[in-house]
DSSP file (Angstrom, degrees, kcal/mol; ACC not computed):
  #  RESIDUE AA STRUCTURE BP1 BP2  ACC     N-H-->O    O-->H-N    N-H-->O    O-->H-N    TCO  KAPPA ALPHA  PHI   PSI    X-CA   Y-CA   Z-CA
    1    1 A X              0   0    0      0, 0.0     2,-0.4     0, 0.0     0, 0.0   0.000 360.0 360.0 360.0 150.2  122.7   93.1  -38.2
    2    2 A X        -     0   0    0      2,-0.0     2,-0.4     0, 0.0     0, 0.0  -0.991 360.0-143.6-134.5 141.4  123.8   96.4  -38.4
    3    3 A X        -     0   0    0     -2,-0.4     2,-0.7     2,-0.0     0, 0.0  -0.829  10.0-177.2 -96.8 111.6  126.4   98.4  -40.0
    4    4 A X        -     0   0    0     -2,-0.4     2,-0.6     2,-0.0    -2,-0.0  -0.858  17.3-153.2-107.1 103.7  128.6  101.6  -38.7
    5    5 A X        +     0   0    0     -2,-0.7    -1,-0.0     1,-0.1    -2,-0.0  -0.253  18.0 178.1 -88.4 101.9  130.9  103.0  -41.2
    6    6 A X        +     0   0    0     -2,-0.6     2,-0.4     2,-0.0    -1,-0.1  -0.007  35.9 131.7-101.1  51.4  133.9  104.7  -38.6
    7    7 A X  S    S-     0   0    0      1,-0.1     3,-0.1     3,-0.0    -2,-0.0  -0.804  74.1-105.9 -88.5 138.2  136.0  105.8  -41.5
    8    8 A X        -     0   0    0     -2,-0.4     2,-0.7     1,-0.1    -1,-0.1  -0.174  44.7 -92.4 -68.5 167.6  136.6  109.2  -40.6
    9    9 A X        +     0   0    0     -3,-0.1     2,-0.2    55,-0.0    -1,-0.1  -0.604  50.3 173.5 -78.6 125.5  134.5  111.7  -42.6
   10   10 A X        -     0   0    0     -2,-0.7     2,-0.4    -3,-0.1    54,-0.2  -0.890  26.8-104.2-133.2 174.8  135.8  113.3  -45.9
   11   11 A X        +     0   0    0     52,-2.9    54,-0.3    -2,-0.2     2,-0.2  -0.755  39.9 163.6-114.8 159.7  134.9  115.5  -48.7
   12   12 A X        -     0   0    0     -2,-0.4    78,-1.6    49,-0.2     2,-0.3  -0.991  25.6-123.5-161.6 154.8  134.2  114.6  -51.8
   13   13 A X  E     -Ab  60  90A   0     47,-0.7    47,-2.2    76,-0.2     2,-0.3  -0.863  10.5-168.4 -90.7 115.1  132.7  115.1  -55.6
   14   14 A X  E     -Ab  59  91A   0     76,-1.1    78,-2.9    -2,-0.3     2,-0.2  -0.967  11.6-159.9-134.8 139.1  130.4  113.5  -58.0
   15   15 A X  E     -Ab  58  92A   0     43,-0.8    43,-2.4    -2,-0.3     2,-0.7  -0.985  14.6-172.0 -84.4  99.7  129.7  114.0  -61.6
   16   16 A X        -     0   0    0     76,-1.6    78,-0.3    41,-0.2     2,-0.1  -0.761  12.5-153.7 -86.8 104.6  127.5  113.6  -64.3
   17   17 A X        -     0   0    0     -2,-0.7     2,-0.4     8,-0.3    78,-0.2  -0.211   8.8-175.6 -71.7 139.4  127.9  114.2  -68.0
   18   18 A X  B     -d   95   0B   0     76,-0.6    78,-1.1     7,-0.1     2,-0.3  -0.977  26.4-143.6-125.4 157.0  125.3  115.1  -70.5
   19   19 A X        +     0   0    0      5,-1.5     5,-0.1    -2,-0.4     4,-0.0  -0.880  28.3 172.6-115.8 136.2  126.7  115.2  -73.9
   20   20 A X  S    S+     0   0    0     -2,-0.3     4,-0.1     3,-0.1    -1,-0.1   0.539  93.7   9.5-122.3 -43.8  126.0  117.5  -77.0
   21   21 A X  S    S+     0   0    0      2,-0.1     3,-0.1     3,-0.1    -2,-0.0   0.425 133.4  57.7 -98.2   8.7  128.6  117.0  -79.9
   22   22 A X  S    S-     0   0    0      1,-0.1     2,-0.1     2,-0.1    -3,-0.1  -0.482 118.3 -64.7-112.8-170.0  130.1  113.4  -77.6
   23   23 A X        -     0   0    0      4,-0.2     3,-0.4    -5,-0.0    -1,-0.1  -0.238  61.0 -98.0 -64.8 164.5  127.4  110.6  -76.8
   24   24 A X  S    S+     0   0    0      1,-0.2    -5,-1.5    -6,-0.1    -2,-0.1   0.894 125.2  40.2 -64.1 -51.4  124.6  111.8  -74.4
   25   25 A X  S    S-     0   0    0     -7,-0.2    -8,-0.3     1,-0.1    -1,-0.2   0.228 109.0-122.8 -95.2  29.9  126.1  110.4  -71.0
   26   26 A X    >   +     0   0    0     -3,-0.4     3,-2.6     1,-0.2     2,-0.5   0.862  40.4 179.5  53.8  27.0  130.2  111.4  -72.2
   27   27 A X  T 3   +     0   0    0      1,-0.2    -4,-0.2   -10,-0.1    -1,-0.2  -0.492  60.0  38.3 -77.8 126.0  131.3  108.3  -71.9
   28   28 A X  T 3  S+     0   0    0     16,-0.6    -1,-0.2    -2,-0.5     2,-0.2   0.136  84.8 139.4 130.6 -16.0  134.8  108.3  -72.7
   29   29 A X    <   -     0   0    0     -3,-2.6    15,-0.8    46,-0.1     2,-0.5  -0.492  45.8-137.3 -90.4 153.5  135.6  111.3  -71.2
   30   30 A X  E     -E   43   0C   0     44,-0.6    13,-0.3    -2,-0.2     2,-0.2  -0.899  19.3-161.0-116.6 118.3  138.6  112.2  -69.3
   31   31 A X  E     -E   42   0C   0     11,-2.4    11,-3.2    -2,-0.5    42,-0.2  -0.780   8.6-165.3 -97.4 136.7  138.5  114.3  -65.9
   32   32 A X        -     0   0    0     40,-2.3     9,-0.1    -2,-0.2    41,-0.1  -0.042   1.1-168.5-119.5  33.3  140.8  116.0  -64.3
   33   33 A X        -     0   0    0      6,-0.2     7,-1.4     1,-0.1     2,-0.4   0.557   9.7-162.4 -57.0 145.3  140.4  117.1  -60.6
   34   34 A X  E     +F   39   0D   0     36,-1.4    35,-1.7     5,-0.2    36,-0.5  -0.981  25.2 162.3-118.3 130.0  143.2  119.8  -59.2
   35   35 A X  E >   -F   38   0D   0      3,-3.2     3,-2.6    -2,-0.4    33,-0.1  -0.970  53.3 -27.6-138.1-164.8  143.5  120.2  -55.4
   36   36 A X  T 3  S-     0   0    0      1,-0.4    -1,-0.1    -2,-0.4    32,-0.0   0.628 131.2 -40.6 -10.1  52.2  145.2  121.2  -52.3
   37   37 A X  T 3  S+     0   0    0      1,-0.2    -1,-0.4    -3,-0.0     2,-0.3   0.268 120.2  86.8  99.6 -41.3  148.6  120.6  -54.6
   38   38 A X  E <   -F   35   0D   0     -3,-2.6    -3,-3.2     2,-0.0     2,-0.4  -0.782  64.6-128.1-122.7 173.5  147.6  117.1  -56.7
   39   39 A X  E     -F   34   0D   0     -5,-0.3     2,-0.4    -2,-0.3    -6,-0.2  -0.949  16.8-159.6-125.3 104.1  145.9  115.9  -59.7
   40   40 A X        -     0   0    0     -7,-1.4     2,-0.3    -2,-0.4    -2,-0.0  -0.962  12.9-151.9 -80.1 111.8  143.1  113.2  -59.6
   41   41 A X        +     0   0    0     -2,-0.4     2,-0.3    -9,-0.1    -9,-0.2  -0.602  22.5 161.2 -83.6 132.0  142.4  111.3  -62.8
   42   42 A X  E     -E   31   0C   0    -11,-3.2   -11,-2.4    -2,-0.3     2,-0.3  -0.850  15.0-170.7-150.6 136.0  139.3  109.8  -63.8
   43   43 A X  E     -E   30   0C   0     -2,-0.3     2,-0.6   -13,-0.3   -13,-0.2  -0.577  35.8-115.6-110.8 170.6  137.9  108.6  -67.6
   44   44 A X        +     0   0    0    -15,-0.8   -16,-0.6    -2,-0.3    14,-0.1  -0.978  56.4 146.0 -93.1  83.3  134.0  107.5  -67.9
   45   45 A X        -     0   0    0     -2,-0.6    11,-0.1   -18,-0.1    -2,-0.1  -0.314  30.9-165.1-127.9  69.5  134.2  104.2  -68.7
   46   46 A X        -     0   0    0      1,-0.1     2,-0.3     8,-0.1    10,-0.1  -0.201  19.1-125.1 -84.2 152.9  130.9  102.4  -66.8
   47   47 A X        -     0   0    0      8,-0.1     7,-1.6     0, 0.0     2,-0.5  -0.759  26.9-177.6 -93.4 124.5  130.9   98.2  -66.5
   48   48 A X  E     +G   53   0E   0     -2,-0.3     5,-0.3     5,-0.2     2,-0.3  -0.935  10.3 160.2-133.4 151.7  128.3   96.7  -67.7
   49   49 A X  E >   -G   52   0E   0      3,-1.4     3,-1.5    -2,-0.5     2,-0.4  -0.764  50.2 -48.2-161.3 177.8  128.0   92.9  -67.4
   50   50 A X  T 3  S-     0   0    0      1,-0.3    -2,-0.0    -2,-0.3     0, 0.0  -0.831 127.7  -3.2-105.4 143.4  125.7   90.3  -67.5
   51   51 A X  T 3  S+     0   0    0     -2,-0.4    -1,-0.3     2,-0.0     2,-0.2   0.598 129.1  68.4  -0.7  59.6  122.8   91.1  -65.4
   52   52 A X  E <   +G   49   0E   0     -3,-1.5    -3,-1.4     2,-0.0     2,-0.3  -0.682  47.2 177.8 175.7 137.1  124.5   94.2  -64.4
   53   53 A X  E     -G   48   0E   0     -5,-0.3    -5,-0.2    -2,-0.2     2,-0.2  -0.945  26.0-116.6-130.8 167.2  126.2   97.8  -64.5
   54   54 A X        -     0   0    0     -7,-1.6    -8,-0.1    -2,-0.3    -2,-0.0  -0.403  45.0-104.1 -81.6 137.1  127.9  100.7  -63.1
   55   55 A X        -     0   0    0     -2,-0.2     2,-0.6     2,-0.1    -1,-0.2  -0.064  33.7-108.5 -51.8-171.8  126.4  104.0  -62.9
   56   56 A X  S    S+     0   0    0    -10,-0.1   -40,-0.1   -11,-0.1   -30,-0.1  -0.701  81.8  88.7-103.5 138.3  127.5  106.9  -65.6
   57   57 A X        -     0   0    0     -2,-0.6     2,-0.3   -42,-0.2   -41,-0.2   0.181  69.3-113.5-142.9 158.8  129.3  109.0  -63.4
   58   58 A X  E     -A   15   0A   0    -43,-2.4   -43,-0.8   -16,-0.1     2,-0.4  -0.651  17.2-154.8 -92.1 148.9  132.7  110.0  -61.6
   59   59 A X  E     -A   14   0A   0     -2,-0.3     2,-0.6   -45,-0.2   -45,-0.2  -0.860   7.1-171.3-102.5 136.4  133.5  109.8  -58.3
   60   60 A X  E     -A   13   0A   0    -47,-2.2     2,-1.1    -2,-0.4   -47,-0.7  -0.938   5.4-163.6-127.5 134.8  136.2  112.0  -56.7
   61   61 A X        +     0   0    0     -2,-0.6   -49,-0.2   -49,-0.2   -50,-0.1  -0.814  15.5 176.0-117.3 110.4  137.3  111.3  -52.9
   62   62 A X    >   -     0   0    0     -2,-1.1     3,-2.3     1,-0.2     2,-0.4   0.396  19.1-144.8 -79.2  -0.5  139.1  114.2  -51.5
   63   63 A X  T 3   -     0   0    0      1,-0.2   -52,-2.9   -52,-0.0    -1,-0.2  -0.545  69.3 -16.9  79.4-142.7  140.1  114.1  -48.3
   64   64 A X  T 3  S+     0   0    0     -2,-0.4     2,-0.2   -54,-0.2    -1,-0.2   0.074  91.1 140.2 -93.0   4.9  140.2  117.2  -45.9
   65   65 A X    <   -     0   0    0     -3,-2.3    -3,-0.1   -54,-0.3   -54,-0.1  -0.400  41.9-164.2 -65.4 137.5  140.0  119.2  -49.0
   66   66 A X  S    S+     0   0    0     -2,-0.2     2,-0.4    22,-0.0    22,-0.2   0.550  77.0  10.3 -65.7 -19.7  137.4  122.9  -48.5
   67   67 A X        -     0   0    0     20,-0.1     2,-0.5   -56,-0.1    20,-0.2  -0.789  67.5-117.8-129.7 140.2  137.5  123.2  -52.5
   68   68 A X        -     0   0    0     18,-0.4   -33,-0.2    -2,-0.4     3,-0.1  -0.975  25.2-161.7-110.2 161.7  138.3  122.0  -55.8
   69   69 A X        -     0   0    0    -35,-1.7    16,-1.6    -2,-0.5     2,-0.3   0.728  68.2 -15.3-109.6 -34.6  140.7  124.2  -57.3
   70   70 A X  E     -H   84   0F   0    -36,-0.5   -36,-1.4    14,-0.2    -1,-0.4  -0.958  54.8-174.2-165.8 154.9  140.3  123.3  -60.9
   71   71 A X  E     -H   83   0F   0     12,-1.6    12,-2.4    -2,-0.3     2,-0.4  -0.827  13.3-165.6-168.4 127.5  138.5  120.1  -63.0
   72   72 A X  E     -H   82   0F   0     -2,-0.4   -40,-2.3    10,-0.2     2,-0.3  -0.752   9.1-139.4-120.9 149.4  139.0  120.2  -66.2
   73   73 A X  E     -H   81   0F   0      8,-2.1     2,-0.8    -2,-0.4     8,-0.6  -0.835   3.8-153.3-132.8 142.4  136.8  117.8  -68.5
   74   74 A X  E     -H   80   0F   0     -2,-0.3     2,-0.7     6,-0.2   -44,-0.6  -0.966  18.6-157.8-111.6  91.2  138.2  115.7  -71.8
   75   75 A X    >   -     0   0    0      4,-3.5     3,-1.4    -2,-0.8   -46,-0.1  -0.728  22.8-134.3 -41.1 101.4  135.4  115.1  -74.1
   76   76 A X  T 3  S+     0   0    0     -2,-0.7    -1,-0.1   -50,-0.3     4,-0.1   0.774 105.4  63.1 -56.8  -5.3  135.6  112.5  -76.4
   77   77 A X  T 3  S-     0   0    0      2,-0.1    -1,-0.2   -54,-0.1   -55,-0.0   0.829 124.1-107.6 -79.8 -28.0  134.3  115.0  -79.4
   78   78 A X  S <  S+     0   0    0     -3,-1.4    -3,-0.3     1,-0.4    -2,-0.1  -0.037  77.4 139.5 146.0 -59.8  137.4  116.5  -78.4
   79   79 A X        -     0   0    0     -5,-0.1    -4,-3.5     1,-0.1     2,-0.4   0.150  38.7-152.9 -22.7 126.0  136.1  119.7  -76.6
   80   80 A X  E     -H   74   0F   0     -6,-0.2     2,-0.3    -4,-0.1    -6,-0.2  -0.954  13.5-171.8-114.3 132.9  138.2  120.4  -73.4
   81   81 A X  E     -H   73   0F   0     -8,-0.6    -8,-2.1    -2,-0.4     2,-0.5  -0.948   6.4-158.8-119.3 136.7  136.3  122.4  -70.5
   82   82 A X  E     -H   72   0F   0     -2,-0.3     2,-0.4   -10,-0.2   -10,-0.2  -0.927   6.3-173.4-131.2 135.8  137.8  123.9  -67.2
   83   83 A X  E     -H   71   0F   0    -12,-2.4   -12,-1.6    -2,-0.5     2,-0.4  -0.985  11.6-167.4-126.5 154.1  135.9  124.8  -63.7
   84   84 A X  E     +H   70   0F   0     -2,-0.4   -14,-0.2   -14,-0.2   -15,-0.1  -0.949  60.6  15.1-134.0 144.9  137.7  126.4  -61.1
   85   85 A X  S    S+     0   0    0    -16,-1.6     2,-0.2    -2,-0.4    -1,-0.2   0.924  75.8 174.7  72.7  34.8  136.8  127.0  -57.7
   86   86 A X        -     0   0    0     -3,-0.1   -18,-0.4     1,-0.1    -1,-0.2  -0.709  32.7-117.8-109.9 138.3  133.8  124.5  -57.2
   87   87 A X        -     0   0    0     -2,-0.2     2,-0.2   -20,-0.2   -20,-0.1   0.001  37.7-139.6 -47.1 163.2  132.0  123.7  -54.0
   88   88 A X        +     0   0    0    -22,-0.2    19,-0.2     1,-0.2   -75,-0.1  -0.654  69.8  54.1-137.3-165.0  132.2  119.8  -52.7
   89   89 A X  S    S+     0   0    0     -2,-0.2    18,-0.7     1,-0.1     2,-0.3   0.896  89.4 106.9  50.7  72.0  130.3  117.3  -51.2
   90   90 A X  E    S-bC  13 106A   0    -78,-1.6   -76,-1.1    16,-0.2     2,-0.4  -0.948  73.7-122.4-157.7 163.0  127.9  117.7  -53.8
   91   91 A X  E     -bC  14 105A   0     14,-1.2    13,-2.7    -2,-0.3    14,-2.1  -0.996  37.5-162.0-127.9 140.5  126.9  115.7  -56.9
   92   92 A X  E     -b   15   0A   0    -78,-2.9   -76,-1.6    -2,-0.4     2,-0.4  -0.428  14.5-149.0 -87.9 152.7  127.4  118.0  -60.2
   93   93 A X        -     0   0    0    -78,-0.2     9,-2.8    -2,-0.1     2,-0.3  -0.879  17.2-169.4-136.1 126.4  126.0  117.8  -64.1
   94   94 A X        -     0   0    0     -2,-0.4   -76,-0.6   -78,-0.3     2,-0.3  -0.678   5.0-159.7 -68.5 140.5  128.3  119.2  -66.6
   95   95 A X  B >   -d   18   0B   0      5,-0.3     3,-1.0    -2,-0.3     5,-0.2  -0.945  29.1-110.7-112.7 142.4  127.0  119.7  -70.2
   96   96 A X  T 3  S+     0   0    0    -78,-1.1     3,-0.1    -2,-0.3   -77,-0.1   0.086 103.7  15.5 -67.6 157.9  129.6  120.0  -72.9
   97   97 A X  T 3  S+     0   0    0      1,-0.1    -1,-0.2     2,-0.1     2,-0.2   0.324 102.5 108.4  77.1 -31.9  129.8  123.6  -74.4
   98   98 A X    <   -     0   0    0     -3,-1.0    -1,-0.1     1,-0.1    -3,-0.1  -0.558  57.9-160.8 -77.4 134.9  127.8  124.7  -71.4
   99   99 A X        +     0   0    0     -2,-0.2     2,-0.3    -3,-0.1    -1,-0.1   0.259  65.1  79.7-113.6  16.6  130.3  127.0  -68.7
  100  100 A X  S    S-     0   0    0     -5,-0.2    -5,-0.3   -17,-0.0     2,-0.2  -0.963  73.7-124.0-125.2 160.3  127.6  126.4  -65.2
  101  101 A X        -     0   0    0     -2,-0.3     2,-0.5    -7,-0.1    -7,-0.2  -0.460   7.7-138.1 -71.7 141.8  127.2  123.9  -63.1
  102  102 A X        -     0   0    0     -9,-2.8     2,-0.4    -2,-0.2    -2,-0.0  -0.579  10.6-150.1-132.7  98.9  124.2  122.1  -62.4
  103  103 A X        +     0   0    0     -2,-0.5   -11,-0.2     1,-0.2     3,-0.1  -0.173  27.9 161.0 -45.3  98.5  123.7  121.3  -58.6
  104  104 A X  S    S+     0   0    0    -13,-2.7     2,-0.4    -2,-0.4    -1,-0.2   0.869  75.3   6.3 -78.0 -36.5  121.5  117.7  -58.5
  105  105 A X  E     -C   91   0A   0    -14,-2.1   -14,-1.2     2,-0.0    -1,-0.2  -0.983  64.4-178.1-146.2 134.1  122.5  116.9  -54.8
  106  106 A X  E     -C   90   0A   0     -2,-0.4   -16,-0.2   -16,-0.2   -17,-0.1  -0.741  27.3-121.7-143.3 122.4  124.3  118.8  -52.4
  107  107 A X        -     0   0    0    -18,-0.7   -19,-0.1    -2,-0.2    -2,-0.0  -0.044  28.8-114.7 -36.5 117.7  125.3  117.5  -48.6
  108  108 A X              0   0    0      1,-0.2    -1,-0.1     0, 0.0     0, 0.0  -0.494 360.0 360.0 -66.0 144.0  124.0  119.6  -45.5
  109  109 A X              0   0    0      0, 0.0    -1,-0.2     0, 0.0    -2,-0.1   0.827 360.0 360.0 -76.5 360.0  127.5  120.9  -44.0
């Protein structure tokens, strides 16, 4: 068998929190993606189950957006953090307190 995925192609965001005053993977924290005009919500809450869990990180699906315009980060210690203007199709690590990004993965365009 084989599988073709014809969903047209979009861009999109993922993030990974390291924690310094919160827990180490930020779980609990609330993200706020801004772009082309709307608001995308997302908390860190991974499912864990019996013989199984979700990874630690958010996923952001964006559409035809070029950009993020602004994602703004909730801690749970409390700290609030803002990035503006971040490349996409990428996966990110935020650490709280910390203002750069740290590219793990990024998509050839």
């Amino acid at each position: 068998a084989f599988f073709e995925n014809r969903f047209p192609k979009a861009s999109w965001l993922r993030v990974t929190l390291r924690g310094v005053k919160s827990n180490r993977e930020g779980i609990g924290a609330r993200l706020i993606a801004e772009v082309d005009g709307r608001r995308i919500v997302r908390e860190l809450f991974p499912n864990n189950g019996f013989m199984g869990q979700n990874a630690a990180h958010i996923h952001f699906g964006l559409g035809k957006a070029e950009r993020l315009d602004r994602l703004s980060v909730r801690w749970p210690s409390g700290v609030t953090q803002e990035f503006v203007n971040l490349d996409i199709n990428r996966h990110i690590r935020l650490t709280e307190e910390q203002s750069d990004v740290e590219v793990r993965w990024a998509s050839q365009p």
